[in-house]
N, C-alpha and C positions, 0 to 999 in steps of 0.2 A: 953479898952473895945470898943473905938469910931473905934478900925482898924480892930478888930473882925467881929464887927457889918458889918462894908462895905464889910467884904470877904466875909459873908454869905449872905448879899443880891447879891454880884456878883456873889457867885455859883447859889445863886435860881432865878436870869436873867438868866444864863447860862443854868440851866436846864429847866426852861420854856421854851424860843427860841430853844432850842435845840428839844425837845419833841412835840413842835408844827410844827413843818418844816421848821421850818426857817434859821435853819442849812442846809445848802446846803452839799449835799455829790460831789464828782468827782464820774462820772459815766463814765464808760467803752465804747467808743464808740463805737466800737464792738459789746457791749452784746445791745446797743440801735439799730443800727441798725439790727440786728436778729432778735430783739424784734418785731421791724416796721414790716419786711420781713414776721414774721411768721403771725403775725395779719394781712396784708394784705390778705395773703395767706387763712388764717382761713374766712376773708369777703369773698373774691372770690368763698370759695367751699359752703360758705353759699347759697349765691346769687345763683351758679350757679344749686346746689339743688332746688334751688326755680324755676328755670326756664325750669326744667324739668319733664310734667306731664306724667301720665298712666294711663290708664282703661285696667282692668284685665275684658274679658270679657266672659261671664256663660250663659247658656241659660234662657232663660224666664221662669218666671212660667209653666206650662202647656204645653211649647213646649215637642214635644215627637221626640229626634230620638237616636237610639241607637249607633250611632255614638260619642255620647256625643261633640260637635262642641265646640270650646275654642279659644279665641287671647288676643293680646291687642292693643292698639291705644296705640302709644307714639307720645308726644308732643314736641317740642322744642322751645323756642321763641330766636326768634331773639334777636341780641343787642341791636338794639335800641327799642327793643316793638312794630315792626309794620306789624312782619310777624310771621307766626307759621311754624315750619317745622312740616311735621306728614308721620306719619307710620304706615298703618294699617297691621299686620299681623293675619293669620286666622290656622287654625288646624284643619281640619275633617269640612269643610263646602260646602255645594250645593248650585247650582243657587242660589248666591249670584243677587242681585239686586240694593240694597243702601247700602251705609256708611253714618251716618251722627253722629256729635254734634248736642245735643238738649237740651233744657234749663227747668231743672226740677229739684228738687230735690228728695233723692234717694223714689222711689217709686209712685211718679210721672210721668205723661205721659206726657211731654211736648212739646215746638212747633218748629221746626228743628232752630238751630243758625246756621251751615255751611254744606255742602254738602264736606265729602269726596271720595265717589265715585259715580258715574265712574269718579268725579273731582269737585273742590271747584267752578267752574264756567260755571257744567254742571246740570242742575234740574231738570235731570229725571231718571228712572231706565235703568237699561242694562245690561242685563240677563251677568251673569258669567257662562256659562254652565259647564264646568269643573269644578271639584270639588278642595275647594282653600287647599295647606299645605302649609304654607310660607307668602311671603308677596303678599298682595291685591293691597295695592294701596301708595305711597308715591309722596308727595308732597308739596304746600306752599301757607297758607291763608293768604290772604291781607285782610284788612279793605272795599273794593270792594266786598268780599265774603260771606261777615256779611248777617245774613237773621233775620225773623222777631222780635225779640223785640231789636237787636243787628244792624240790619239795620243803616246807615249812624253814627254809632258810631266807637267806636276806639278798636285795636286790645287790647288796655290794660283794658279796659272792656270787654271783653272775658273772659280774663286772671284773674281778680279781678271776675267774672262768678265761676272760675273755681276754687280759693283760698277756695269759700265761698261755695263749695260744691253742688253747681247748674248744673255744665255740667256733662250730661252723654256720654257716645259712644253707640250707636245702629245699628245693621248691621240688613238689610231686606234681604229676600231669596224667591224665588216662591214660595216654600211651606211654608212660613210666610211673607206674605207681611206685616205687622204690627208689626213686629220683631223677631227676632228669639235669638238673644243676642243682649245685654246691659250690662254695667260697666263705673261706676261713675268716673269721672278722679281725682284722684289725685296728688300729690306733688313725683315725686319718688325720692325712698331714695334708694342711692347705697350702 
């Protein structure tokens, strides 16, 4: 009875350690690094989703033109978070005037965060007199280009702006100096 007894508390150490993890299996070094590969893979296209905003941009309330005018602003941040790439394109628009980011949430009028056109480091209008189909204006916001409540802050407050549903795109035109389109920037998903 006394040898009985030891087998079955050695099988029920056996099964406990085993069922708890403690048993170490041989893993396939191979299938571990694939594993790493594809998980890395899967962070990077996270990240890099995250690093890529848009505003789809519709005309304003009340704006009238039968053109129906349409773009979008696409954003891209740098690696290390200290510059934006951007890209305004436009579709059926007139004397175009301003591009800018502004700091508001949707339905809100807020107060301009960066000027992109006629350039992040130009702060006034300039008449587009040709009518735009295609791209407007491309180029690159530094932490220098920040304006009022974003002023002497960092491009990753923008960007943290821009998560939280705060920045819009708004393009001015002569026949709308106070805007003519707007769209909220979001995260784009491919």
């Amino acid at each position: 009875m006394r040898y009985t007894s030891k087998i079955i508390v050695a099988g029920l150490l056996i099964a406990v350690f085993g069922l708890s993890g403690c048993h170490k299996k041989k893993r396939n070094p191979r299938q571990s690094a694939t594993t790493m590969i594809q998980g890395t893979m899967r962070e990077n296209a996270i990240k890099a989703s995250k690093s890529n905003f848009i505003a789809h941009l519709k005309q304003l309330p009340g704006v009238t033109n039968a053109k129906k005018s349409s773009g979008e602003v696409l954003l891209k941040i740098g690696g290390d978070s200290t510059q934006i790439y951007y890209t305004v394109n436009l579709s059926r628009v007139d004397s175009v005037t301003m591009v800018h980011l502004r700091y508001g949430h949707k339905g809100e009028n807020g107060p301009i965060a960066v000027w992109l056109y006629p350039a992040p480091d130009k702060h006034h209008s300039s008449l587009r007199k040709n009518p735009v189909n295609g791209m407007l204006k491309s180029g690159m916001i530094n932490p220098g280009n920040l304006l009022g409540h974003f002023k002497g802050k960092h491009i990753k407050d923008l960007i943290a702006a821009i998560r939280h549903d705060s920045i819009y795109a708004q393009v001015d035109t002569k026949t709308h100096p106070r805007g003519e389109m707007y769209g909220q920037l979001k995260v784009q998903h491919k």
